[in-house]
Each structure stands twice: as C-alpha cells, then as structure tokens.
C-alpha positions as CSV (number, residue, x, y, z in Angstrom):
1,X,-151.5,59.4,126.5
2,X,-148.7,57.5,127.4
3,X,-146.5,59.2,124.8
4,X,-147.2,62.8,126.3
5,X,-147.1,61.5,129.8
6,X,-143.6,60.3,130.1
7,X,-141.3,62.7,128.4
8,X,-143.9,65.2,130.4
9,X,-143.4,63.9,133.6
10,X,-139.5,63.3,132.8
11,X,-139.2,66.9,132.2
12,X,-141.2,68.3,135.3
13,X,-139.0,66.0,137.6
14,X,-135.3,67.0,136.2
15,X,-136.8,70.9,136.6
16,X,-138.5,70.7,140.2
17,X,-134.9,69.4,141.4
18,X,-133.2,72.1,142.8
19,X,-136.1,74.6,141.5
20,X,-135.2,77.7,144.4
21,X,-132.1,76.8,143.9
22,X,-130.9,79.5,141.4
23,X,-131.3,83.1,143.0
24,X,-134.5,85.2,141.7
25,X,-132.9,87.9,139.1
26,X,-134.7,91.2,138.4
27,X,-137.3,90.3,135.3
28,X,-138.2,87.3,138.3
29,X,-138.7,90.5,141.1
30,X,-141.4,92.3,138.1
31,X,-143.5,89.2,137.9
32,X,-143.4,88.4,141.5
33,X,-144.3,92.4,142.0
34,X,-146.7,92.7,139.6
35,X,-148.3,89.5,140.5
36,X,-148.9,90.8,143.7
37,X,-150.9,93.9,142.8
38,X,-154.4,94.5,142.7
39,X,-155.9,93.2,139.7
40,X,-157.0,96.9,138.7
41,X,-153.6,98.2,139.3
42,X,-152.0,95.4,137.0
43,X,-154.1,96.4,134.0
44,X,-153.4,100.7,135.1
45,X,-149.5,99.3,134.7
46,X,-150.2,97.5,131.5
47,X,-151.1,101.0,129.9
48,X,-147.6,102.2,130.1
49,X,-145.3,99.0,130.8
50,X,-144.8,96.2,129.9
51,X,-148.1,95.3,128.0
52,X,-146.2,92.0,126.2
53,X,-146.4,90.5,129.3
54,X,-149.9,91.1,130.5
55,X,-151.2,88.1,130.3
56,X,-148.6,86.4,131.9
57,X,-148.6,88.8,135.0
58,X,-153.1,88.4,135.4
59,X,-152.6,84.4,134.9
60,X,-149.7,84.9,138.0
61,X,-152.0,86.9,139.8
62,X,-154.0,84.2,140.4
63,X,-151.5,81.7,141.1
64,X,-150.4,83.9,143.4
65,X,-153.9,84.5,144.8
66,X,-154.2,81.1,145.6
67,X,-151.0,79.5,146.6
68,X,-148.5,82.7,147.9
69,X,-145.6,84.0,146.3
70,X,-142.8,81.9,147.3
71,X,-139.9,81.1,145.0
72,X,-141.4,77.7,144.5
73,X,-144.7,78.6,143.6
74,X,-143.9,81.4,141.4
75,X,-141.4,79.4,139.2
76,X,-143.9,76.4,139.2
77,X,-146.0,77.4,136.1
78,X,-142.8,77.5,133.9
79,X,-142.0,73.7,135.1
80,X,-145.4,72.5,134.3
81,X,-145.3,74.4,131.0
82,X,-142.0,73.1,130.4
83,X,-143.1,69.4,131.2
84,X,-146.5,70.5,128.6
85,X,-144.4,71.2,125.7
86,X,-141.9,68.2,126.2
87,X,-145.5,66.0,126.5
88,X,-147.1,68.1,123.2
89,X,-143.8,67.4,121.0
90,X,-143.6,63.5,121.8
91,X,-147.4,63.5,120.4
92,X,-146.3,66.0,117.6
93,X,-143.6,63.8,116.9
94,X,-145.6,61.2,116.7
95,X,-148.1,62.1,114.7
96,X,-145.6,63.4,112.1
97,X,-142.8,60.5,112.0
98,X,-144.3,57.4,114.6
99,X,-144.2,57.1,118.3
100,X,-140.9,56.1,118.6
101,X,-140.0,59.7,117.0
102,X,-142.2,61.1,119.2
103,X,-140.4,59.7,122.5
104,X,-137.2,60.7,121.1
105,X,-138.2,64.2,120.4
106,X,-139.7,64.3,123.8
107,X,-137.0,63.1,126.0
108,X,-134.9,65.7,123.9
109,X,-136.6,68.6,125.1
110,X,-137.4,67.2,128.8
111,X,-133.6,66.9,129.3
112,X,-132.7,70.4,127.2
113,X,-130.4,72.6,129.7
114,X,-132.0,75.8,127.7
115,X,-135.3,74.6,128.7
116,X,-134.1,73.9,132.0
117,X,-132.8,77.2,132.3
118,X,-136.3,79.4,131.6
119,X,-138.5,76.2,133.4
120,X,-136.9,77.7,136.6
121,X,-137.5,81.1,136.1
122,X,-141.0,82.9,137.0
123,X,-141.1,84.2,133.2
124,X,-143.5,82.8,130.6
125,X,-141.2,81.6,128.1
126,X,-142.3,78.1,128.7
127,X,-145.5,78.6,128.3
128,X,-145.3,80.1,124.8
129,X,-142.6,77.0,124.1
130,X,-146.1,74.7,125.2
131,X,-148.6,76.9,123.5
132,X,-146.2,77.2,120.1
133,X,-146.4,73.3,120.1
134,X,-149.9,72.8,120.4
135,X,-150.2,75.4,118.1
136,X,-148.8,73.5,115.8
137,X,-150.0,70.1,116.6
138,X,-153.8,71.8,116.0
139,X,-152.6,72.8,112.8
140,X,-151.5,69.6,111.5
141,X,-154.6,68.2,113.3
142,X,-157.2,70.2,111.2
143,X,-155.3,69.6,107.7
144,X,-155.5,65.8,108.8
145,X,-159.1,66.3,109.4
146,X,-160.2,68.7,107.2
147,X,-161.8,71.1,110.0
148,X,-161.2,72.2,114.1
149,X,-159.0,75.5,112.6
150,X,-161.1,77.4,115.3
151,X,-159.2,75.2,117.7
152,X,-155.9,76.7,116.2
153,X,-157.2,80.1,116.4
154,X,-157.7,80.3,119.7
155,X,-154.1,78.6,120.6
156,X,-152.7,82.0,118.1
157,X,-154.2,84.0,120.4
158,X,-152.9,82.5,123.5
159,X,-149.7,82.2,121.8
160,X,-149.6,86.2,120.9
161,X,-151.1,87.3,124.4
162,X,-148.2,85.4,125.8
163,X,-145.7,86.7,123.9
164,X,-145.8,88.8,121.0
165,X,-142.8,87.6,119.5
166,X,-143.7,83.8,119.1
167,X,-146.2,84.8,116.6
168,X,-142.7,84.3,114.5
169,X,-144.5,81.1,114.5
170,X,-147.0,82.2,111.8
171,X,-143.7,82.8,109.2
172,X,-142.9,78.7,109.4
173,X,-147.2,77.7,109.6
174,X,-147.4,80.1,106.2
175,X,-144.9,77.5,104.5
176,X,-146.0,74.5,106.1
177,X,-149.3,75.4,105.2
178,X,-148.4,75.4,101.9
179,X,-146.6,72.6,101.6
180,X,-149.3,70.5,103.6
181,X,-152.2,72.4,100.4
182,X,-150.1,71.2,97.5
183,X,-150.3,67.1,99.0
184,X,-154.5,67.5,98.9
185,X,-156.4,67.5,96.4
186,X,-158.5,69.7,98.7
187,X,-155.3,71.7,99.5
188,X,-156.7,75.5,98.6
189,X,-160.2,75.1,101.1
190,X,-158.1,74.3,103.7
191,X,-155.7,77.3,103.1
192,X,-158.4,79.4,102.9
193,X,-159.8,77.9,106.2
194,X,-156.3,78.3,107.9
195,X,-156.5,82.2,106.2
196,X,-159.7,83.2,107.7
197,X,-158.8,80.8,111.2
198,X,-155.3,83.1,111.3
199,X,-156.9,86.8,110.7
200,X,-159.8,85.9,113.1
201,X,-157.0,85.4,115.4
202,X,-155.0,88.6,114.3
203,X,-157.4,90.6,115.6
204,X,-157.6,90.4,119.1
205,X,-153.8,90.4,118.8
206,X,-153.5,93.2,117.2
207,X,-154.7,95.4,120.0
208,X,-152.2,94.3,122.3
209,X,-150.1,94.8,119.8
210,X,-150.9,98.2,119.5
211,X,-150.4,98.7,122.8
212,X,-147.4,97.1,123.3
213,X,-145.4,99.2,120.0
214,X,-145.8,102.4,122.0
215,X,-143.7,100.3,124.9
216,X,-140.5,99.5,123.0
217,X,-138.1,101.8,125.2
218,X,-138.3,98.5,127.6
219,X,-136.3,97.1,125.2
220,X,-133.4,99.7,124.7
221,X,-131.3,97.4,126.3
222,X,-130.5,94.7,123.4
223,X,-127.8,95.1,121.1
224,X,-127.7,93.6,117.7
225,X,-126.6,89.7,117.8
226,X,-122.6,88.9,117.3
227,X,-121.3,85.8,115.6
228,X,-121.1,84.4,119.0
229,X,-124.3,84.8,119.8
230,X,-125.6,83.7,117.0
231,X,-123.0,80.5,117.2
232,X,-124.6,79.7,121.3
233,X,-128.2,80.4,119.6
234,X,-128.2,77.5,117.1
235,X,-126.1,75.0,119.8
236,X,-129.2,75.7,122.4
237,X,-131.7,75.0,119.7
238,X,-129.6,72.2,119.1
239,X,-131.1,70.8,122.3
240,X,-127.9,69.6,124.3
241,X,-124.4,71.5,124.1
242,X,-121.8,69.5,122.1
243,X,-124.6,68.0,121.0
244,X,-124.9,69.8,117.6
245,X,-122.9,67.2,115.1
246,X,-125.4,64.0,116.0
247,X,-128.1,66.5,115.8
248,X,-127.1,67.2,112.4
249,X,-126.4,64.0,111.7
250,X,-130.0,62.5,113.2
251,X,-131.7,65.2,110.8
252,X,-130.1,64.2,108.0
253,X,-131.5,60.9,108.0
254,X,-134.8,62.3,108.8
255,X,-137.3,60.7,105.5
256,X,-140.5,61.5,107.0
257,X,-141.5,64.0,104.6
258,X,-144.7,65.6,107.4
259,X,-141.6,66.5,109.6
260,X,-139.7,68.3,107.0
261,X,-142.8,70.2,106.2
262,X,-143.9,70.8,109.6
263,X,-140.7,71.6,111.7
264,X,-138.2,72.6,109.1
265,X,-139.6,76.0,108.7
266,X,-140.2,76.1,112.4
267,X,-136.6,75.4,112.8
268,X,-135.2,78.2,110.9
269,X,-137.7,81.0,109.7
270,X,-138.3,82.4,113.0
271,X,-134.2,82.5,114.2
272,X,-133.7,83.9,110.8
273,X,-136.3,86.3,110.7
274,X,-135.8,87.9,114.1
275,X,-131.6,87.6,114.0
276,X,-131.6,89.3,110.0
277,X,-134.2,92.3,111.5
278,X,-131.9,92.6,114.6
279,X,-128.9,93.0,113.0
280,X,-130.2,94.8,109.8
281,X,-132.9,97.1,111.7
282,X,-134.0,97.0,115.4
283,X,-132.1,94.5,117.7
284,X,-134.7,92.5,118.8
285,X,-132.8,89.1,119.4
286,X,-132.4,87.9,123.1
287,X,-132.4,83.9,122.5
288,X,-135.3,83.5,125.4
289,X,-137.5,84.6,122.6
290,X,-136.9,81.7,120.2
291,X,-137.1,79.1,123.1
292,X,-140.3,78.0,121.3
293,X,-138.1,76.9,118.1
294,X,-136.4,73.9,120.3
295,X,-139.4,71.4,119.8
296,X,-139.0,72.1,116.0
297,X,-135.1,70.6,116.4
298,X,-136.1,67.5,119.0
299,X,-138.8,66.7,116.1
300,X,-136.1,66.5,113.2
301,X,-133.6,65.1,115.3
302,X,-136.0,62.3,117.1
303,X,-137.5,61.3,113.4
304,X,-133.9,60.9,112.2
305,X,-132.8,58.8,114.9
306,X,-136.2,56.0,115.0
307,X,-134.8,55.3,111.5
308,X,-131.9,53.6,112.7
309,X,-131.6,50.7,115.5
310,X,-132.3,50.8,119.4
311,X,-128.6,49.7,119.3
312,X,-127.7,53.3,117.7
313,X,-129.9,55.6,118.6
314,X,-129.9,54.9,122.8
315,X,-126.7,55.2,122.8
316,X,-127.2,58.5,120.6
317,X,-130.0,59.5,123.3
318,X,-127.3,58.8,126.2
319,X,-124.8,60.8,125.0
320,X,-127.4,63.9,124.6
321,X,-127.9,62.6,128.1
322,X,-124.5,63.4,129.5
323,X,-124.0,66.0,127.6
324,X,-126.5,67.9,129.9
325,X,-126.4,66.7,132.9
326,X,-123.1,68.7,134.2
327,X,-125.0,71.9,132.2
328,X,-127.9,70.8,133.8
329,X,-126.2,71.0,137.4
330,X,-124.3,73.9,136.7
331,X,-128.1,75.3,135.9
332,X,-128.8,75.6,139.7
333,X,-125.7,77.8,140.2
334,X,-127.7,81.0,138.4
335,X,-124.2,82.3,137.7
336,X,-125.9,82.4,134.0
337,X,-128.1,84.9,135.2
338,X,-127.3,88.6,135.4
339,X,-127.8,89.4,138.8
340,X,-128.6,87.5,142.2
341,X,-131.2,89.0,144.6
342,X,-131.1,86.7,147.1
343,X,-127.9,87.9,148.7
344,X,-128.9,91.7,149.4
345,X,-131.8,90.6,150.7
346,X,-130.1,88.2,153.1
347,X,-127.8,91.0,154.3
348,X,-130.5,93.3,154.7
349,X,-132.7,90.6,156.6
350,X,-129.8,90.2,159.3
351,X,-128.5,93.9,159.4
352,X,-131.5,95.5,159.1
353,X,-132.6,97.0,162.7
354,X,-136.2,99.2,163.1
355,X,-136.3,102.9,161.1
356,X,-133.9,101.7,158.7
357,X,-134.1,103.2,155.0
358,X,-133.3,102.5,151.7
359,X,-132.2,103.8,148.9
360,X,-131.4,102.8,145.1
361,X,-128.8,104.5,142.8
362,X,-131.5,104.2,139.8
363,X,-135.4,104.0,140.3
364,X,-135.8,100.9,138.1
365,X,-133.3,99.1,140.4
366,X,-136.1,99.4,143.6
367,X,-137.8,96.3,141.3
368,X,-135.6,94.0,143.1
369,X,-137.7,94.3,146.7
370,X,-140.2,92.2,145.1
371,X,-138.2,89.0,144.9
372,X,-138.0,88.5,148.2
373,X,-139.8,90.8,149.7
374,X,-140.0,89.7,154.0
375,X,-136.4,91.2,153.9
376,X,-137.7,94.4,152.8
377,X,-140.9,94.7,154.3
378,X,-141.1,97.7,156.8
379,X,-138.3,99.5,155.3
380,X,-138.6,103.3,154.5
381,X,-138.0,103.9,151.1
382,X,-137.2,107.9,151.1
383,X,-136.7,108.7,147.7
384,X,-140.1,107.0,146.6
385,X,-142.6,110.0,145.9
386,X,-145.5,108.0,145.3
387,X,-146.3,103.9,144.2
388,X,-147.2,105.1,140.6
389,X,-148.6,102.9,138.0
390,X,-145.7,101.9,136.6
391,X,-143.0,99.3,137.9
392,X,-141.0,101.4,139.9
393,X,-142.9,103.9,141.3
394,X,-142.6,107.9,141.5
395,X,-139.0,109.0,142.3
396,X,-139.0,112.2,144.1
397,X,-136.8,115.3,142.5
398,X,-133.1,115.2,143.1
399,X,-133.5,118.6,144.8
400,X,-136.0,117.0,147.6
401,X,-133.2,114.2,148.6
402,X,-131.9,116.4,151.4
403,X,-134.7,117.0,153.6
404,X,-136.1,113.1,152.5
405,X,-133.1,112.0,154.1
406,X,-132.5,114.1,156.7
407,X,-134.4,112.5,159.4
408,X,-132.7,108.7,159.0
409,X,-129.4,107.5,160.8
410,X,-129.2,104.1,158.8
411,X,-129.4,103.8,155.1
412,X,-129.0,100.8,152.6
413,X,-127.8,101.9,149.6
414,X,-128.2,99.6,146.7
415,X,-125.8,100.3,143.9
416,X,-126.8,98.1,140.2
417,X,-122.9,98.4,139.4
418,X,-119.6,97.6,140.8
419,X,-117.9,99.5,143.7
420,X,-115.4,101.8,141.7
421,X,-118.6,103.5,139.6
422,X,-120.5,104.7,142.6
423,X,-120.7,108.0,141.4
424,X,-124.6,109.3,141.3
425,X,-127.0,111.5,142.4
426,X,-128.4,109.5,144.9
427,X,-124.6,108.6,146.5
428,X,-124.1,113.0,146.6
429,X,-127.6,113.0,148.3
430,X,-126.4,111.0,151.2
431,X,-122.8,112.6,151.4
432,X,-124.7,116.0,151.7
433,X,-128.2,115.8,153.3
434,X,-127.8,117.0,156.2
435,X,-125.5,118.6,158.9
436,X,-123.8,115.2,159.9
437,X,-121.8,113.3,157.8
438,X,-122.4,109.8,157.0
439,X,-120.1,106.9,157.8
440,X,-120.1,103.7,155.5
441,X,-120.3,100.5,157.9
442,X,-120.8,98.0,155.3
443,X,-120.3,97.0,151.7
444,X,-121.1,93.7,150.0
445,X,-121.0,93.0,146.4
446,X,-123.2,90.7,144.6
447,X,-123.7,89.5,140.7
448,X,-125.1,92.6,139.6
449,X,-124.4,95.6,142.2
450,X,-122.9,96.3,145.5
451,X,-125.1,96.7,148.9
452,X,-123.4,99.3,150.9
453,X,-124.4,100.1,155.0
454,X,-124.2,103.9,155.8
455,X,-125.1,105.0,159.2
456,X,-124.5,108.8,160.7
457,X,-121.9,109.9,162.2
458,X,-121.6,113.5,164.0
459,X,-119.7,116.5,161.6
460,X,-116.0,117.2,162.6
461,X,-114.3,120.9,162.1
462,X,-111.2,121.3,160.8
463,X,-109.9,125.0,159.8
464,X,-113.4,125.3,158.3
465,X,-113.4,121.9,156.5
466,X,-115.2,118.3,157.2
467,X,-114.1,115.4,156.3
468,X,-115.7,112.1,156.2
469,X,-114.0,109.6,157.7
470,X,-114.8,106.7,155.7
471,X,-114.1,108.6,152.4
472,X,-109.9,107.9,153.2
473,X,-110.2,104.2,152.2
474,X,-109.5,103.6,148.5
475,X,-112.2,102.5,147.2
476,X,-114.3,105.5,148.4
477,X,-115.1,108.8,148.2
478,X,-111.7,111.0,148.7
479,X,-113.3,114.6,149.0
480,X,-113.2,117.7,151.3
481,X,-116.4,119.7,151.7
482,X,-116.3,123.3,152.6
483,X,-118.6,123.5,155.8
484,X,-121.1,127.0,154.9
C-alpha cells in the first residue's frame, strides 16, 4: 500500500497547487456544459456528438450533482485520476522489476509536466492514463495467477467507454500476451482465457463504437503529425523535457525481462500505430491520446535506474526533478492551451448592464458560456433558435438576424479569431439590422478571439449616405451604406 500511496499522494499534491490557475479552454466549457444537463438530455446529445466521451460527461454529471461546477471541482477527477495512475505504476513497477522500480516509476509520472498538464483540465485523459494501468497490472495479475481475466475485462471496458482510442492498449497486451504464453508451460490456456476475457469485453465496446464512427466530423480539425510533433511526442513520453538522454540511458540498463515484455510494447505500438495511420490514412494523432503510454516509459526507465546505486540514480531522479519544475510552473500559465475563457467572461461580468445580448461569429463558439457561466447568465442570446440536442444549440437563419436583433441597444460580439478577420455573417447582421447604426465601444483580445462591445447609436444622413462612425478607425469596418 505504501508503494501506491506515496508517488499517489506526491502526484495529487504537485497537481492541486495552483489547480484554477490555468484559464478553462473550450473542450473544458463542453464538459462543464454537458455536465450540467439533465441526465436524459446528455444521452439525446450522445446520439449525434460526441459519443467518445459519454461516459466521461454521465460520471461528471454526478460530480457535478453533488459538489457544483466550480473550476476546482470540475478539474478534480483528473488530479485524483492522475495521482491513481502514478499510485497503479509504482505497484506495476513493482511487481514487474521490485519496489524500488516501482517508486522510481511512480515518482516519474507524479512529477511528469504532460501529466500535469491534462491532471488540470476537466477532460478524461487521466482517467484512461489510470484505467490503462490497472489494465495492465490485471493482466499481469491473472497470468501470475492463472485466473481473475474477468477482472481485466471489465477494466477494457472502462478503458474503451472512456476513450476509444486507448484501446491502442490491446496492440501492446496482444504481444505481451504472447511473450508472457511462451514462459508457461500453461502459456496457450491462459491466451485463450485472455482471448475469450478480451472479445467478452469487445462487445459492449463495440456499440459505442458504432456510435461514435458516424461522429468523426468532430475531429476534422487534426492534421497529420509533422517531424516536430512527432519529436515533442516522444520527449513528453519521455516523462520530463530534456529528460530524454538518461531516460534512454535508464532503459538500457533495464534486465528485468517482465518489464521488457510488459511495457515495451506499451511504449511503442500504440504511438506507432496511431502516428503511421495518421500520417498514412486519417490524422488521428493529438498527443492527449497517448497520455496513457507515459506509465509504460516511467516503468523502463524506473527498472533501469534500481539497478544502479542510490548514489546514481537520486541524483538521476533530481535532475528529472528540476527538469520539470520550471515546466511545471510555467503549467499554471495555460499559455499552452489554445484559448483562455476566463478573460471574456471577466469583461463581460463588469460591462455587462440588464438587456444586454450576445452574439457569436460561429455557433460552436457559444460553447464557451459554459466555463464560467455566472458571467453569462441572464444574457439574451438572439441568434439561438432553440437549445437543440447537440452542443451548441439551434442557430437561427442568417435571413432572421435582422429582426432578432433589432430590438437590443447592447451587444457582445464574440469573435473566435483575431481583429483584422472580422468579416462574417453575424458582424453584417449587426452593421445592418436595423435603422440605427451601431457604434463599437469596446474591443479586447484574448488567446483565441477578440470580445468586441457594440452599443446603438442614432443613423446620420449625408447626401443620401450613412456612415458609421466607428468604422473610420483602422482596424474596422471602412464602408458607406446607401440609406433605401
């Protein structure tokens, strides 16, 4: 217990410092949105959207349910998870190559910036970093005792209804499974055992599955991996940046033959798989999706490091350790993450005053009110036809955003790009709803769009021409209208 409990507890601690820290970033507003739905509506949504994540959105449901939806509590299930899977690798560890391999590989993971990263995030990649490991711990559990593969079965399923895409898992358990047959002289019952204990587990996951393959326009957003993203991929899995070389160095004197069967194929099949398909057929690869490969690294590295002296390898264990604190503290920042909520809402929270609107520039962009959503709360949305069942709701038809507008005289405008590309249908909608013009009072840019203030502002004739005041600074609109 005492080999789970400290790396565990070490990792929950370095991730609840600082855990609202970062600003919440859009996938963060979906969870803390759909969370918030009625239980009925959440599985209506599943049907069209985002079905992958289902699971994780009914488990935050309850969370939710019980504790509120603030930053804290929505981000805590990804630290606890985080702290499980450092816990589950130090007894993986060892169980494969001793305990002192085991602490190793644990305080590896615990002090990990890229686990760091997705422990303070309200997303489930965590979790399926946790369940891959005990995954994988039941595995070599059963082989050791000859039976319990129902106990692995039921951590596949947990692992697929997490995440599809950790079932990447099964390509390295096919060869470790193997490898752990050909040692026992009872080697081909308990493949077939781990053969029956995987399909029975298959099929449950193959529904979502089914589900979730008519869903993959959610992902039209990836492009196939570079060499530099491939290059930052295996440093992350390398546990510490700039850490690569001893973690090469530590796995090469890795002789625990369990840990080269076990995490080897761990290590590498699953990056491979996913990276060759991306770049050969559909780009799959975001690197959140192999987070679960990390413990596979910390094994290697921590069994090749309890083969040499305390007087080597805590010093080896030190330097991992400064090597990640700065990336660590630099973490809290979120200037890693795309976008940052937190300051539209702010502005919107001060500026706001009663019968103010908003507006988006694209429907999926109105995702963002449910990060932090007391800013937003009592705001007309105009444009919103109805709540729909899928993440965004209903837009009404660009021909209805005249007379939706018509009736405000303060709009938000929330743009998802920079300043100088404010050119859409919803921006021509507010230049042209009505018989007023509409003056812009306020702009702020954030990581990710711009928030712009427009209030109204009574029309002005000139030789049968109006002209909208605010449209003569540069980086606006410079336009005449013919007044009909």
């Amino acid at each position: 217990m005492i080999i789970f409990a400290v790396p565990g507890a070490l990792c929950i601690v370095v991730n609840l410092l600082g855990l609202e820290r970062p600003p919440m970033w859009r996938d963060e507003a979906v969870t803390a949105g759909m969370a918030a739905r009625p239980i009925g509506r959440i599985f209506t949504t599943l049907g069209s959207v985002d079905a992958v994540h289902g699971a994780y959105y009914l488990l935050m449901h309850q969370v939710v349910g019980l504790f509120g939806g603030s930053v804290t509590v929505l981000r805590l299930p990804s630290v606890i998870a985080a702290g499980c899977a450092a816990g589950l690798t130090a007894l993986l560890g060892s169980r494969l190559a001793g305990a002192r391999a085991g602490l190793f590989a644990g305080f590896l993971v615990a002090i990990a910036p890229a686990v760091t990263r997705y422990a303070q995030e309200a997303r489930q990649y965590t979790i399926t970093t946790a369940l891959a490991v005990l995954a994988t711990l039941l595995l070599v559990r059963a082989f050791d005792r000859g039976r319990g593969f129902r106990w692995y079965a039921v951590a596949l399923v947990a692992v697929g209804a997490v995440h599809l895409f950790t079932l990447l898992l099964l390509l390295a358990h096919l060869v470790t499974v193997l490898a752990l047959a050909a040692a026992r002289p009872d080697g081909r019952r308990l493949l077939l055992r781990w053969a029956l204990a995987t399909a029975a587990a298959m099929l449950p996951v193959l529904c979502l599955a089914s589900v979730a393959g008519g869903q993959t326009g959610q992902v039209d957003w990836i492009k196939p991996p570079d060499a530099t993203e491939i290059t930052i991929m295996i440093d992350r899995l390398a546990g510490t940046p700039g850490f690569l070389g001893i973690s090469l160095a530590a796995i090469l004197l890795c002789r625990s033959a369990d840990a080269w069967r076990v995490a080897l194929p761990w290590l590498v099949l699953p990056p491979l798989a996913l990276t060759l398909y991306s770049v050969n057929e559909e780009p799959y690869y975001v690197f959140r999706y192999l987070l679960f490969c990390l413990p596979a690294g910390a094994i290697l590295v921590g069994a090749g490091l309890a083969r040499i002296r305390l007087l080597i390898s805590l010093p080896a264990l030190a330097v991992a350790l400064g090597l990640a604190l700065p990336v660590l503290t630099g973490l809290r920042d979120g200037d890693d993450r795309p976008d940052d909520l937190r300051l539209p809402a702010q502005v919107i929270a001060a500026e706001r005053r009663p019968g103010d609107a908003i507006v988006f520039d694209h429907p999926n962009y109105r995702r963002i009110m449910g990060a932090y959503p007391a800013a937003y709360r009592g705001l007309k949305d105009p444009l919103l036809a109805a709540r729909g069942d899928g993440l965004d709701g209903d837009q009404v038809p660009v021909t209805e955003y005249a007379a939706r507008l018509e009736g405000l005289d303060r709009v938000f405008y929330v743009h998802s790009r920079s300043p100088d590309v404010v050119e859409t249908v919803a921006t021509d909608a507010l230049l042209s709803a009505s018989r007023r013009t509409w003056s812009r009072i306020g702009q702020w840019t954030f990581r990710g769009g711009t928030l712009y203030l427009f209030e109204r502002r009574p029309l002005t004739l000139k030789s049968g021409l109006m002209r909208e005041d605010w449209l003569k600074e540069r980086d606006g609109w410079i336009e005449d209208r013919t007044v009909s």
